[in-house]
C-alpha positions in Angstrom: 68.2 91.8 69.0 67.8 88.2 68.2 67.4 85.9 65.4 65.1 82.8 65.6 68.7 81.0 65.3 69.9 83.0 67.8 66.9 82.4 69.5 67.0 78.2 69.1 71.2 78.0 69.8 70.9 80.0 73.3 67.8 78.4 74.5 69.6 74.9 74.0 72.3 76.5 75.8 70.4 77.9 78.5 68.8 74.2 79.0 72.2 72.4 79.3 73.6 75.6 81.7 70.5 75.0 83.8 71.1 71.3 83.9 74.3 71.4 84.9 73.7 74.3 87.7 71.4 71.6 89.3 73.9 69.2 90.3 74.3 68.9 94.1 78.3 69.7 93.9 77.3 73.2 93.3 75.7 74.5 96.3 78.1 72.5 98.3 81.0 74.3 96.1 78.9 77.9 97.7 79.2 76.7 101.2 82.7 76.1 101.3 83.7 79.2 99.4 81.2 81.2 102.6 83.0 79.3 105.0 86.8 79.9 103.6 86.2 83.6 102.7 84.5 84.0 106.3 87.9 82.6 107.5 86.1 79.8 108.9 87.6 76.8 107.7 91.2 76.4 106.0 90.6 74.4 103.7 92.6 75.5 100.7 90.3 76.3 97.9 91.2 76.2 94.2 90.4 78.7 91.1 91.5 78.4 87.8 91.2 81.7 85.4 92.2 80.8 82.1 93.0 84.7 81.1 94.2 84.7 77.7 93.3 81.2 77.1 90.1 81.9 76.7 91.1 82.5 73.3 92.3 79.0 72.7 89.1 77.5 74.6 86.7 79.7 73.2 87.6 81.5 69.9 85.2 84.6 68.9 85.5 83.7 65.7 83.9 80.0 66.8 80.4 81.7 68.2 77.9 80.8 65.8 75.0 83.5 66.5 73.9 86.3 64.4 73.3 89.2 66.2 76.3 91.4 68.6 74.0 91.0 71.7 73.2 87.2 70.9 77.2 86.5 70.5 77.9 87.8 73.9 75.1 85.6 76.0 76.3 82.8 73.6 79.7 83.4 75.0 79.0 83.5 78.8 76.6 79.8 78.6 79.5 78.7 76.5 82.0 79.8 78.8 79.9 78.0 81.8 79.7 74.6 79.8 83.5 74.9 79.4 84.2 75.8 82.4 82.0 72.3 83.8 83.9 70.4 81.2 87.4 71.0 81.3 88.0 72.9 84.4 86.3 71.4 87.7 88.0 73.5 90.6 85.4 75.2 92.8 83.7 77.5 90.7 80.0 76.9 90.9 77.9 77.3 88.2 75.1 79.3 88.6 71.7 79.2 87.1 71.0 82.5 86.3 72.1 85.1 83.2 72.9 88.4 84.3 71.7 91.4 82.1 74.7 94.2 82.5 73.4 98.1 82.8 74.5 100.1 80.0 76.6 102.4 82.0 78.8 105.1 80.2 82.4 105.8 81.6 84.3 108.6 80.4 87.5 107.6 83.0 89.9 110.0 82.5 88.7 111.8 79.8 92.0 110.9 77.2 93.1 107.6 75.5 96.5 106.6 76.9 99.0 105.4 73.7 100.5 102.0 73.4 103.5 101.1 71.1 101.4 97.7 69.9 103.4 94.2 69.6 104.4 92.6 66.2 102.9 89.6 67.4 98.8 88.8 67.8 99.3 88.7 71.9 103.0 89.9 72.4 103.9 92.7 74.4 103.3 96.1 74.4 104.8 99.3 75.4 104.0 102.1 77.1 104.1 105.3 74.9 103.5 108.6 77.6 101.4 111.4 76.2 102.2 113.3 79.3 105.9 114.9 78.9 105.6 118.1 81.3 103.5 118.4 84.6 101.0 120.8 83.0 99.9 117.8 80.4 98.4 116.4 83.5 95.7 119.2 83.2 94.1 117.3 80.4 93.0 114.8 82.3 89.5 115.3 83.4 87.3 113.7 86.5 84.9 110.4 85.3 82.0 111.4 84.5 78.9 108.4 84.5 75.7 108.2 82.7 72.8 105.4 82.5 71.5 104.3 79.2 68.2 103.2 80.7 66.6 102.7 77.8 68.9 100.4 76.0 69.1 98.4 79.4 65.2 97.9 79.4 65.7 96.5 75.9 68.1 94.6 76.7 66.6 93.0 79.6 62.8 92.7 77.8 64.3 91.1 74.8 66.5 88.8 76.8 63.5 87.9 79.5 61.5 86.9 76.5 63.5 84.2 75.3 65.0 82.8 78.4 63.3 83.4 80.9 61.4 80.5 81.5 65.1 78.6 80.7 66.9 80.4 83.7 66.2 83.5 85.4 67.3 86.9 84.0 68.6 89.5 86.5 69.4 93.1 85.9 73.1 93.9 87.2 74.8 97.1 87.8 78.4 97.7 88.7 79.8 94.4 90.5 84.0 95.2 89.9 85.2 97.7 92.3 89.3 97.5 91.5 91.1 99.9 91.6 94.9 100.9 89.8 96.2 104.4 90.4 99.5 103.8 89.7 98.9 101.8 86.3 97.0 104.8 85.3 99.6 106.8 86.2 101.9 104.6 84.2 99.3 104.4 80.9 100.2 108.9 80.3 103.7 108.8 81.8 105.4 105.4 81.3 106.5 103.1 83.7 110.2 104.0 83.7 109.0 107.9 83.9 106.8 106.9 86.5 110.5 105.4 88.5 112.1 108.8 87.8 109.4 110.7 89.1 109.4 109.0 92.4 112.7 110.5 93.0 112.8 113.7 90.3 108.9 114.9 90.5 107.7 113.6 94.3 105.5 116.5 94.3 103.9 115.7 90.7 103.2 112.4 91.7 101.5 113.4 94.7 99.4 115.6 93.1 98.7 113.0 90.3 97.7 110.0 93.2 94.9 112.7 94.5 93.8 113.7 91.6 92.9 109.7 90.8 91.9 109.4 94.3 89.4 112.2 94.2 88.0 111.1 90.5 87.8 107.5 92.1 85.6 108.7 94.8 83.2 111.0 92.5 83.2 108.2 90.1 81.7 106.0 93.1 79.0 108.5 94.2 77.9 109.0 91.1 77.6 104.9 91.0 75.6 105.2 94.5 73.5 108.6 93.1 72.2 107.1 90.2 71.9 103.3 91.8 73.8 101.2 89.6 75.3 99.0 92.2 75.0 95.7 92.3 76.3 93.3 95.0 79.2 90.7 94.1 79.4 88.1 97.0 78.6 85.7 94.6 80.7 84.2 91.9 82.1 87.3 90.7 85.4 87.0 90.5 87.2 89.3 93.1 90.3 90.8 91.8 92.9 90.1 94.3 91.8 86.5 93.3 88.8 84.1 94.3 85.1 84.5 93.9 83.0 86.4 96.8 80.7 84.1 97.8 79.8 85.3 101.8 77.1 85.7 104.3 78.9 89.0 106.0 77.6 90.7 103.0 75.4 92.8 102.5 76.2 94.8 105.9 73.3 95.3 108.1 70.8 97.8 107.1 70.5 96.2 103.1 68.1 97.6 101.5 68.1 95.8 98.3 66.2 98.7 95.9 69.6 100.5 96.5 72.9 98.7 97.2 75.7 100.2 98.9 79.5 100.3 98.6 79.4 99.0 102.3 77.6 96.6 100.9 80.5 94.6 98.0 83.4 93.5 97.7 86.7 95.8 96.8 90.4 95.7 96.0 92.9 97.8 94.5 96.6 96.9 93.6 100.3 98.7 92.5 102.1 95.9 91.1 104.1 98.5 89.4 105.5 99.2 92.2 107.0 95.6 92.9 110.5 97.1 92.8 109.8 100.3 95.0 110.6 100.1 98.9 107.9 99.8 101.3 108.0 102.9 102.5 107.9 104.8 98.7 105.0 102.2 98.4 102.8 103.7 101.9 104.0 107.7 100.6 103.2 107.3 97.3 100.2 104.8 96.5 99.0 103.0 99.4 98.0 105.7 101.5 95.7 107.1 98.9 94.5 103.4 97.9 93.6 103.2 101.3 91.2 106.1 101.5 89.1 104.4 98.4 88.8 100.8 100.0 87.4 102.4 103.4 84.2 102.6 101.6 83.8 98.4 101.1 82.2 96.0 103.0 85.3 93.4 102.4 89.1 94.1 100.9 91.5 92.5 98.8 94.9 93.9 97.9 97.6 92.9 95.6 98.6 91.1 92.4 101.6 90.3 90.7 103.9 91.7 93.3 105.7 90.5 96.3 104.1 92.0 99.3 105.9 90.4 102.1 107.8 93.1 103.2 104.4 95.6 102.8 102.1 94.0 105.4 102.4 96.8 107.6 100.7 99.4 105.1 98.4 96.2 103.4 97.1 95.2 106.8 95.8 99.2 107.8 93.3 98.8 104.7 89.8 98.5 106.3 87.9 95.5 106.0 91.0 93.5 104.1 90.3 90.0 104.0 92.4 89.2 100.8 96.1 89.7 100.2 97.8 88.5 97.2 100.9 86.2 97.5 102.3 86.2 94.0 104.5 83.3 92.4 107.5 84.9 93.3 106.9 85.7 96.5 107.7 83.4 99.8 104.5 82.3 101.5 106.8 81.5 104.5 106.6 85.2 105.2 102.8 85.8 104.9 101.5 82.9 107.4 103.4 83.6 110.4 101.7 87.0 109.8 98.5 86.8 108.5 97.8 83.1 110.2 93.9 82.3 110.2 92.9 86.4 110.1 93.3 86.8 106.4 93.4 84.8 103.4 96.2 84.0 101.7 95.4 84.3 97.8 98.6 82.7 96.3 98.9 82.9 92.7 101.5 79.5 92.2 103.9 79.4 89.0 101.2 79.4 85.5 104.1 79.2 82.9 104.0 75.5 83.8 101.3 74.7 81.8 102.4 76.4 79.3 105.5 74.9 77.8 105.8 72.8 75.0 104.9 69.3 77.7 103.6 70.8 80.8 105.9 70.5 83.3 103.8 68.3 86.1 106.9 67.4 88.1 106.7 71.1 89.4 103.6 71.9 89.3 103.5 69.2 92.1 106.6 70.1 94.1 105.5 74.1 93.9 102.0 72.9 95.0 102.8 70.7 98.2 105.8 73.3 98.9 103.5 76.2 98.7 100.8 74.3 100.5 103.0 72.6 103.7 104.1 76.6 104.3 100.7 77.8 104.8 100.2 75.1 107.5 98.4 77.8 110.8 96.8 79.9 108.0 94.2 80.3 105.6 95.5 79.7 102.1 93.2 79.6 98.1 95.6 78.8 95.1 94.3 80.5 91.9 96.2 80.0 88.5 95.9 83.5 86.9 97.6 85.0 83.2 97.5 81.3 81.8 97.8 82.9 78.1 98.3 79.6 76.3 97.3 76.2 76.9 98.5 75.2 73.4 95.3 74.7 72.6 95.0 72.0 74.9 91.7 72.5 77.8 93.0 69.2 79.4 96.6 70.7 80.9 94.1 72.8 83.1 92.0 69.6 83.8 95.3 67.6 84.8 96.3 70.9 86.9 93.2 70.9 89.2 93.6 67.3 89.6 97.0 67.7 90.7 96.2 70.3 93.2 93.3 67.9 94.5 95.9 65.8 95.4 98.5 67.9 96.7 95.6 69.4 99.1 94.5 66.1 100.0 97.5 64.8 100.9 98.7 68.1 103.1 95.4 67.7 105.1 95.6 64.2 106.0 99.2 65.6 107.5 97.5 68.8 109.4 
């Protein structure tokens, strides 16, 4: 599984990961991110994702080990150096290396079809596969199976090597998100998926449960065969932020076999940014809703406006996260959602992203955004960066700008 220069290039990785996780700053990063998501303390926390610019900060074609397995630890220390170096928001870094269980997902049984882009990371387009409501009946329920053997491996080989470096833990299933309606979309199309709102109502209906119910087998057989793992830590929660908390696990742990009561979960429809609320609740939100009541904690949301959907969003059990995306008003969430919820607000990324970044509104979106979320609980996370143009600093300069947007709104507070 390894080389010897796989073996000599991750251990000197491992070593500077370990040195770095040691640094005070990081347990105090843990404590604020237990006291914000406990809705404890409002101050406004800060999360940069890079997304696609991982590609510009971290090429694949830059790792320099041998072996498949090697390349992927290589990338995750890497990642964590990088992160440290160029983007110091308040993301801890963690002195541990997490060996994934090789878990097999069917989904839904059938590769959905994309028209692909004529450019490396342009756009693509949806291109349906289902054209009548009895294509539907290809689909199939997820079906999940546990390579156990290739997991032991796995976690032998990389024990042997690092182990005395930083400690090697065995993890399961830690991303519980879910997205009927963008699997709806990857067999029918979005603009299908419009039509059949109005045209099909019935189809779709039967669609949503069918996800629903393969969503729900798909978890028992996660809790059956005990490959959960818990994720308030700094997993990344969808809905934005990392899940660092002490109301999870729920009481009765037993850590041999972690519950869905136990994690984090979050689902989203941003396809639906343009439907009505109430097409939203009939159509996607209601079913959604029977998924998250299984979770410990909730998020919900993504690219979409929700403001006029808080009535459906707050129902969800559990929710603690709703998404305020960079169009939407955060005027309407905090008079709402005051100190009771966070308020994951996703500001403006394409400003980083222009040919000079654009700091002038960076800094007026920032103290805008942050003066309206004065009487609630508020985390800005800069999400679907896809370029930096190759420059690591813009998202350096960005946190620092936040730092003093945040600093200057709570001396006002």
């Amino acid at each position: 599984m390894f080389t010897k220069n796989d073996e000599k290039l991750l251990r000197t990785l491992a070593k500077q990961v370990k040195e770095i996780s040691l640094l005070p700053e990081q347990q105090q990063k843990r404590e604020k991110w237990k006291l914000h998501n406990s809705l404890k303390s409002d101050f406004p926390m800060v999360f940069v994702h890079p997304d696609g610019s991982w590609r510009e900060l971290l090429p694949l074609e830059s790792l320099c080990c041998e072996t498949d397995y090697a390349k992927q630890i290589e990338y995750e220390l890497k990642r964590r150096l990088i992160r440290h170096q160029y983007l110091p928001d308040d993301v801890p870094i963690e002195a541990r290396l997490q060996v994934k269980k090789v878990i097999h997902n069917t989904m839904w049984g059938v590769e959905p079809q994309r028209e692909p882009s004529s450019e490396a990371s342009g756009a693509w387009h949806f291109k349906p596969i289902i054209n009548e409501p009895s294509d539907w009946k290809i689909l199939k329920e997820p079906v999940i199976s546990y390579d156990d053997q290739e997991t032991e491996k796995r976690f032998n080989a990389t024990q042997e090597i690092l182990g005395d470096i930083l400690p090697v833990e065995l993890a399961g299933v830690t991303n519980f998100s879910f997205h009927l309606m963008h699997w709806y979309c990857d067999y029918r199309g979005l603009e299908n998926m419009l039509i059949d709102l109005v045209m099909e109502p019935e189809m779709v209906h039967d669609v949503m449960r069918f996800f629903t119910e393969g969503v729900k087998s798909m978890l028992h057989q996660y809790e059956k065969l005990n490959l959960i793992s818990l994720n308030n830590d700094e997993t990344f929660h969808y809905t934005g932020g990392v899940g660092y908390t002490d109301e999870l696990p729920a009481p009765g742990f037993n850590p041999e076999k972690v519950r869905l009561c136990d994690v984090w979960g979050a689902a989203e429809a941003q396809e639906f940014s343009s439907v009505s609320p109430e097409m939203h609740e009939n159509f996607v939100l209601s079913y959604e809703r029977e998924i998250l009541e299984f979770f410990g904690l909730n998020g919900y949301g993504c690219c979409d406006d929700l403001s006029k959907k808080l009535d459906g969003v707050l129902k969800i059990k559990n929710i603690r996260r709703i998404a305020v995306c960079p169009w939407a008003d955060i005027s309407n969430f905090t008079p709402r959602l005051q100190k009771n919820y966070i308020m994951t607000w996703k500001p403006q990324p394409a400003y980083i992203a222009f040919d000079k970044m654009d700091e002038e509104s960076i800094r007026n979106e920032l103290s805008t955004g942050l003066a309206k979320s004065r009487g609630g609980i508020i985390e800005l996370i800069l999400r679907d960066t896809h370029t930096c143009r190759n420059q690591p600093e813009r998202f350096t300069r960005w946190i620092q700008i936040a730092r003093e947007c945040i600093e200057k709104e709570m001396d006002m507070r």
